[in-house]
C-alpha positions as CSV (number, residue, x, y, z in Angstrom):
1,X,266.2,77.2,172.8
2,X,262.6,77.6,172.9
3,X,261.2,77.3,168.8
4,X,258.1,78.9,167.9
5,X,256.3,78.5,165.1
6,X,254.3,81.8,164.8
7,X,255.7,85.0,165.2
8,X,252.9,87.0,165.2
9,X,248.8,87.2,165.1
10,X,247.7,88.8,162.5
11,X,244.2,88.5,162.6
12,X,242.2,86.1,165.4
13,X,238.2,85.4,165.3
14,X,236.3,83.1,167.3
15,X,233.3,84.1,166.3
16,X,231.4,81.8,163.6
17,X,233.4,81.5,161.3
18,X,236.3,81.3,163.4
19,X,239.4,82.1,161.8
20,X,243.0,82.9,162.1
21,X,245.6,84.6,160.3
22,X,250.2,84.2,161.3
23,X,253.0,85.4,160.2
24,X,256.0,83.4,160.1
25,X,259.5,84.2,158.4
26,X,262.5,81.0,158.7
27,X,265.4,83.0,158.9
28,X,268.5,82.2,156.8
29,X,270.6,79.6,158.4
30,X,268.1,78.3,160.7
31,X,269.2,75.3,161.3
32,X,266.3,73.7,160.4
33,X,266.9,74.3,156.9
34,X,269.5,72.5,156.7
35,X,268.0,69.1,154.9
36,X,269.0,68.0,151.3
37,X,267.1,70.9,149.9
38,X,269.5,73.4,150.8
39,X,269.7,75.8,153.4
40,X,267.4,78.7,151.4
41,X,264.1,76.6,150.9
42,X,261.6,75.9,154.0
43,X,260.8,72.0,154.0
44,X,257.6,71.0,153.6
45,X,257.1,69.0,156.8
46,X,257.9,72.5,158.6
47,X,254.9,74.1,156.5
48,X,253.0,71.0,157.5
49,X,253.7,71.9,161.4
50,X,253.3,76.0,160.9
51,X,249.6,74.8,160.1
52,X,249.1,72.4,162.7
53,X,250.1,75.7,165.0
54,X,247.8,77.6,163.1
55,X,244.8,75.8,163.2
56,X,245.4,74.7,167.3
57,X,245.8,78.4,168.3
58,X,242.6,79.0,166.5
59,X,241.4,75.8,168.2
60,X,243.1,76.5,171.5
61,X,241.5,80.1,171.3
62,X,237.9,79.1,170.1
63,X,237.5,76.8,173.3
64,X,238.4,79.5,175.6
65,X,241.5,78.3,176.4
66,X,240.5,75.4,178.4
67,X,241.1,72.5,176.0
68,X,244.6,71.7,174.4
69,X,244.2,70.6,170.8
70,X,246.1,67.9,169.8
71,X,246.6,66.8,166.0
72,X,245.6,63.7,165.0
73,X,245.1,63.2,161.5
74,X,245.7,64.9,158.3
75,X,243.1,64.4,156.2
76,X,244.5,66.1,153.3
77,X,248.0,68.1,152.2
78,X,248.5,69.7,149.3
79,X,252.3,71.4,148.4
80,X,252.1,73.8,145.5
81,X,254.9,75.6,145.8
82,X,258.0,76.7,147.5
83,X,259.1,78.6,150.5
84,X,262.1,80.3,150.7
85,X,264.6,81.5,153.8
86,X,263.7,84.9,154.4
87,X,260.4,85.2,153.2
88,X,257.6,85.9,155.0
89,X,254.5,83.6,155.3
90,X,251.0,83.9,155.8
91,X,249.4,80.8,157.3
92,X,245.4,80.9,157.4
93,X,243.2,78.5,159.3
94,X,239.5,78.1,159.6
95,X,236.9,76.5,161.9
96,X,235.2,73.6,159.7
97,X,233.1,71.6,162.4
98,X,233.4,70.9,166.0
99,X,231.9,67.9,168.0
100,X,231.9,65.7,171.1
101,X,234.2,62.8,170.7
102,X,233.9,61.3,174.1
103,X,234.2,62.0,177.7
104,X,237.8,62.3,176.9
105,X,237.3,65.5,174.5
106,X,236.4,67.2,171.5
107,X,237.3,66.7,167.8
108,X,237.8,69.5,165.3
109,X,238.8,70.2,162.5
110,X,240.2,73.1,160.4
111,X,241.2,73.5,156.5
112,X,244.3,76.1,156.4
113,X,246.6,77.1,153.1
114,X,250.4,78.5,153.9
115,X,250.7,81.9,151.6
116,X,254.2,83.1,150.5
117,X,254.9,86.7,148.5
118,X,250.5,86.0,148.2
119,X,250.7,82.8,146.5
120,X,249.7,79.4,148.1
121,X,252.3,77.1,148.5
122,X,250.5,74.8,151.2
123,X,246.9,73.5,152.3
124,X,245.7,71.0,154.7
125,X,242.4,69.9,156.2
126,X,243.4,68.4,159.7
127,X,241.8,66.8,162.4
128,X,242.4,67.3,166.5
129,X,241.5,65.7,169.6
130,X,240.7,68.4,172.0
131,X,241.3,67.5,175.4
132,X,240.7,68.7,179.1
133,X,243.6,70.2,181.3
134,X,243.2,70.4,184.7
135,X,246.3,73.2,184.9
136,X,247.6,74.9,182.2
137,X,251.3,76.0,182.9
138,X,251.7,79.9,182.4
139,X,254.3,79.5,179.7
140,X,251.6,77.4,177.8
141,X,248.8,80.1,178.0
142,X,251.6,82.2,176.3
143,X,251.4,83.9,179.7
144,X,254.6,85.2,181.6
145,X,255.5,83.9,184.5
């Protein structure tokens, strides 16, 4: 089963300020709502993931899909409320600084907030490492074979 994390693109800009806006709905008995918090409510380390997707599409976009960003810190998280089976969300990420790391790639980060029913029930500043590729599979450039 191939799990995605976005189901659609709401709203993409790579233009200064770069930003991105997704849509994503957990259906009911997913089973990946099926922790200690009941099978209705969306954990948090999922939110925590749908903006790490977020903010690398917006990443993977911004570099003209040429560098795959890779998440390597979170520099801050903030859970403020609850998501529920069902219910679809609106994850936002924007473009806060990019800059040279190494030879080996590019650091970046982005600062993103999970919305549900309009109300914030997530946000994150995180950091990635984006790095070179000599090939990109098909299937990773969203691309059909």
């Amino acid at each position: 089963m191939k799990y995605r994390f976005i189901d659609e693109i709401v709203s993409l800009d790579t233009r200064d300020p770069a930003s991105i806006s997704v849509r994503k709905t957990f259906a009911p008995g997913d089973d990946a709502l099926s922790g200690p918090l009941g099978p209705d409510r969306v954990p948090n380390s999922l939110l925590l993931e749908l903006l790490a997707m977020t903010g690398g599409h917006l990443l993977f976009s911004r570099l003209d899909r040429q560098r795959l960003p890779l998440l390597v810190k979170v520099h801050e998280c903030r859970f403020e409320g609850t998501a529920r089976a069902g219910v679809a969300l609106e994850a936002r990420a924007s473009l806060d600084g990019v800059g040279t790391a190494s030879s080996a790639g590019t650091l970046a980060e982005t600062s993103g907030e999970v919305l549900a029913d309009g109300v914030r029930v997530a946000a994150a500043r995180l950091l990635f490492l984006c790095v070179s590729v000599p090939a990109l599979p098909a299937a990773l450039l969203g691309e059909r074979a």
